[in-house]
LUMBAVO-333518 format. One record per residue: residue in one letter; x, y negated, z negated of N, C-alpha, C, O in turn. Coordinates in steps of 0.02 Angstrom, whole numbers. Each point is the difference from the previous one (the first is absolute). Example, Ala and Ser with C-alpha at 12.3 -4.5 7.8 and 13.67 -1.06 7.14 Angstrom:
// residues 2
+------+--------+--------+--------+--------+--------+--------+--------+--------+--------+--------+--------+--------+
| resn |    n.u |    n.v |    n.w |   ca.u |   ca.v |   ca.w |    c.u |    c.v |    c.w |    o.u |    o.v |    o.w |
+------+--------+--------+--------+--------+--------+--------+--------+--------+--------+--------+--------+--------+
|    a |    660 |    284 |   -390 |    -45 |    -59 |      0 |     45 |    -60 |      0 |     52 |      1 |    -33 |
|    s |    -70 |    -54 |     69 |     42 |    -59 |     -3 |    -39 |    -55 |    -37 |     25 |    -55 |     -8 |
+------+--------+--------+--------+--------+--------+--------+--------+--------+--------+--------+--------+--------+
//
This chain:
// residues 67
+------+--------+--------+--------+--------+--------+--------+--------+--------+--------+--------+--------+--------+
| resn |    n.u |    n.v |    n.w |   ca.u |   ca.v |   ca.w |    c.u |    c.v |    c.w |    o.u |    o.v |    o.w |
+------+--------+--------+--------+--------+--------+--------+--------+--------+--------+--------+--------+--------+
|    x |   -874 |    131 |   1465 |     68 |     -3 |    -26 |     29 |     71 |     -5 |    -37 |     45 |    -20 |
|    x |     97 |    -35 |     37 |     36 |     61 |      7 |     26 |      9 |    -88 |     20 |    -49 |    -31 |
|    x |    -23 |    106 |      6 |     23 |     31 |    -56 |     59 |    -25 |      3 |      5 |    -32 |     53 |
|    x |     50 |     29 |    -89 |     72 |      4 |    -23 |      4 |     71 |     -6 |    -47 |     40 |     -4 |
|    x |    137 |    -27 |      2 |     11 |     63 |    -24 |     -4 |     18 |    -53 |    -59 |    -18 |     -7 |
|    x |     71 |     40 |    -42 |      5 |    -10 |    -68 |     76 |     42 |    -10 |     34 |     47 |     20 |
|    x |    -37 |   -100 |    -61 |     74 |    -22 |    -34 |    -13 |     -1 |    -75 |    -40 |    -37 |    -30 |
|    x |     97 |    103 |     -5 |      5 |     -4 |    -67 |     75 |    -29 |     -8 |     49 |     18 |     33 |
|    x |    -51 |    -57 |    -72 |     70 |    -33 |    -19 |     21 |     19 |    -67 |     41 |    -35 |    -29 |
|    x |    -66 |     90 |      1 |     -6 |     20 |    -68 |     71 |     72 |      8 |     42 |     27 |    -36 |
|    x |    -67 |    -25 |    107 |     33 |     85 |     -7 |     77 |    -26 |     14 |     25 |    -56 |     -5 |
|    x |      4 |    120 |     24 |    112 |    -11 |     11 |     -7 |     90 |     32 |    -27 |     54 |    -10 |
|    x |     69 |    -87 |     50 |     -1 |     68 |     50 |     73 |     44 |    -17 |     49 |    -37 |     -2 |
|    x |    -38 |     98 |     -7 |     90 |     18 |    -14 |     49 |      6 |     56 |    -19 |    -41 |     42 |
|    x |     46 |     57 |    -32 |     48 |    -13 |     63 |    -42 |     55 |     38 |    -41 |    -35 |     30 |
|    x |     30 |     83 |    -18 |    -44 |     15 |     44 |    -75 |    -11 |     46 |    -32 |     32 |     41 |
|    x |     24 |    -97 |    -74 |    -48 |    -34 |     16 |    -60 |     14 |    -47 |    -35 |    -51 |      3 |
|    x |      5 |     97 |    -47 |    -61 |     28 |    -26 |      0 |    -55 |    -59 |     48 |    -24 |    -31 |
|    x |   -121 |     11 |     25 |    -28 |    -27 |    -44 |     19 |     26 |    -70 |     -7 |     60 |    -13 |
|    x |     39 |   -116 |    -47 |    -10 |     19 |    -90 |    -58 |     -6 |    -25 |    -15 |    -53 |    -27 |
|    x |    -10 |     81 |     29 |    -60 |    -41 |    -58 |     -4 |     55 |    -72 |     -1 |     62 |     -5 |
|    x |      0 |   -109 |    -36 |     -5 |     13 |    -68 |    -87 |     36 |    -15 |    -54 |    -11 |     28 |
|    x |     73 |     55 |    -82 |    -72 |     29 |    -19 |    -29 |    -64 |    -43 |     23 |    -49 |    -30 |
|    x |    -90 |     80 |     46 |    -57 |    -54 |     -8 |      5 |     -9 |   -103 |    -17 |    -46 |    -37 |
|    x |     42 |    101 |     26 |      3 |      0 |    -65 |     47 |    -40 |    -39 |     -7 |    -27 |    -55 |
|    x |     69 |     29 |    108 |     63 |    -33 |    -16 |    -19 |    -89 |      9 |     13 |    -42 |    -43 |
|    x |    -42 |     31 |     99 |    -46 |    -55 |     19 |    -36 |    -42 |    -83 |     10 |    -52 |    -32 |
|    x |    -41 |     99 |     29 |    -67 |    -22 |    -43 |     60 |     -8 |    -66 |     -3 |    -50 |    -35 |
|    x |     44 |     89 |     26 |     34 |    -28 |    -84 |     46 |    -54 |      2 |      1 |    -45 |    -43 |
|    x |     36 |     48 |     91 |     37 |    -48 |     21 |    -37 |    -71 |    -11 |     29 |    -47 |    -26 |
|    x |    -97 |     42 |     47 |    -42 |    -55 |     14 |    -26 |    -25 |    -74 |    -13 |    -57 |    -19 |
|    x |     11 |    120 |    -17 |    -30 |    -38 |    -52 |     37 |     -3 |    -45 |    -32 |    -14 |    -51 |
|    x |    100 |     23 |     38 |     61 |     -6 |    -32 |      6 |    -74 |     16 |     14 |    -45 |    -40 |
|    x |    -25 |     38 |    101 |     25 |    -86 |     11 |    -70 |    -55 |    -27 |     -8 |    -59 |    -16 |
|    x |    -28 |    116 |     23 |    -62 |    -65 |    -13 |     -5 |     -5 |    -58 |    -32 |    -50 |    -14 |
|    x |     58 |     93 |    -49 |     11 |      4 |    -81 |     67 |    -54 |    -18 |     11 |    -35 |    -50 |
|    x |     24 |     43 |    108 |     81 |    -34 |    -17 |    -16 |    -84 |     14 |     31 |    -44 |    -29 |
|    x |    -81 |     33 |     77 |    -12 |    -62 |     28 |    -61 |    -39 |    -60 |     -2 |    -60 |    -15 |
|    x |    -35 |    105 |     -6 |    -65 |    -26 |    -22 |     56 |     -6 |    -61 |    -17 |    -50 |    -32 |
|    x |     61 |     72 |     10 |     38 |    -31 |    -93 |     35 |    -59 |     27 |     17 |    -39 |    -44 |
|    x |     -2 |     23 |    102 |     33 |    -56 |     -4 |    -47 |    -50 |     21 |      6 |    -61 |     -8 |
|    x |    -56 |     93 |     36 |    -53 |    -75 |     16 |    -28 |    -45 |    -67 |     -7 |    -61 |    -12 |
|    x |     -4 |    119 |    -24 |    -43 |      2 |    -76 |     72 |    -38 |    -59 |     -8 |    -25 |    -55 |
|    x |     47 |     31 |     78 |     67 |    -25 |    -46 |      5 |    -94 |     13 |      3 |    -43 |     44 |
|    x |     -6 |     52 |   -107 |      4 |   -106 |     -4 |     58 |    -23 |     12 |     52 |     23 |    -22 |
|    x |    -61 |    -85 |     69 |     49 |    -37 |     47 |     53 |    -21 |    -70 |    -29 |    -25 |    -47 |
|    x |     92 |     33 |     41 |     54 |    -24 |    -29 |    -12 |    -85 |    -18 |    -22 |    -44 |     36 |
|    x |     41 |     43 |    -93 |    -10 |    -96 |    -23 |     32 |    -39 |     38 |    -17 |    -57 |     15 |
|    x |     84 |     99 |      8 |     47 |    -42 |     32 |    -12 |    -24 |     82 |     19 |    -53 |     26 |
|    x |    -57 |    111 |      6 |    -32 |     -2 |     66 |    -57 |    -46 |    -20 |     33 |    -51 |    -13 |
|    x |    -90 |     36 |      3 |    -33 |    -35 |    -30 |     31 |    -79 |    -31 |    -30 |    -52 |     12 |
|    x |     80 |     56 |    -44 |     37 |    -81 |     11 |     30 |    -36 |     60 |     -6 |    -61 |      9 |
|    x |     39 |    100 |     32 |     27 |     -7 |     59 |    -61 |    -26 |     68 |     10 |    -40 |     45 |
|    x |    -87 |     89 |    -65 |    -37 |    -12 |     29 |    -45 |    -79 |     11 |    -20 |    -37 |     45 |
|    x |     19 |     42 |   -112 |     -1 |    -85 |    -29 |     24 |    -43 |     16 |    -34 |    -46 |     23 |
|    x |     94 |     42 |    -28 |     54 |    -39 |     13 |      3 |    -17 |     75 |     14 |    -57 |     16 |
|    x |    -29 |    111 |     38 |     -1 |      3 |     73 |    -76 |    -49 |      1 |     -4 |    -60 |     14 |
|    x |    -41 |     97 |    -30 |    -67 |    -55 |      4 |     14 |    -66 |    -25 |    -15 |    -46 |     38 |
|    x |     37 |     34 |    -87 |     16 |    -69 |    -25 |     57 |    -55 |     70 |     -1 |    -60 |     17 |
|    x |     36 |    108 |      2 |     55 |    -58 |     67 |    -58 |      5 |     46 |    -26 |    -50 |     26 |
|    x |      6 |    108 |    -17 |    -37 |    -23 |     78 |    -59 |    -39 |     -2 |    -29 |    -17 |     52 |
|    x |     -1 |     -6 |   -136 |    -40 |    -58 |     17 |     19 |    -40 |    -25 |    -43 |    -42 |    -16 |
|    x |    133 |     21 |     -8 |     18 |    -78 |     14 |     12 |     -3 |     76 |    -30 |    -43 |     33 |
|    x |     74 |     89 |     -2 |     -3 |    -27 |     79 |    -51 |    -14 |     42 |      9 |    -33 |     51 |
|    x |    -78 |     62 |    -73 |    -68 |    -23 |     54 |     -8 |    -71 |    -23 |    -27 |    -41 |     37 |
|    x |     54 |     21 |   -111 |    -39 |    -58 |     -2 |     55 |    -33 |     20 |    -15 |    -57 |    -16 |
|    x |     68 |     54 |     40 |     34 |    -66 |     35 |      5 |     -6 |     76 |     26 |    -49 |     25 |
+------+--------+--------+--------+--------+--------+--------+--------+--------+--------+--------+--------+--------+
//
């Protein structure tokens, strides 16, 4: 099997054509800024009201299987 080229789809080139790439540092905080911002909302309890609605959706879709 022949290699592929490799292809970063990460990078953005400026009007002169040259590669952006961000420092690895800028990289790494960026990354874990989001993974602190993501992990409080994963860890954050679903709303009562989302949770009734959810119910409510499970409850129609097994009167319609049973007819």
């Amino acid at each position: 099997m022949g290699a592929l080229p490799e292809q970063n789809e990460d990078r953005e080139s400026d009007d002169d054509g040259q590669d952006i790439v961000l420092d690895s540092r800028i990289q790494d905080a960026i990354g874990k800024s989001l993974k602190a911002h993501y992990d409080d909302l994963i860890s954050a309890p679903i709303p009562d009201r989302l949770l009734v609605l959810l119910a409510e959706l499970e409850a129609k879709e097994r009167r319609d299987d049973q007819q």
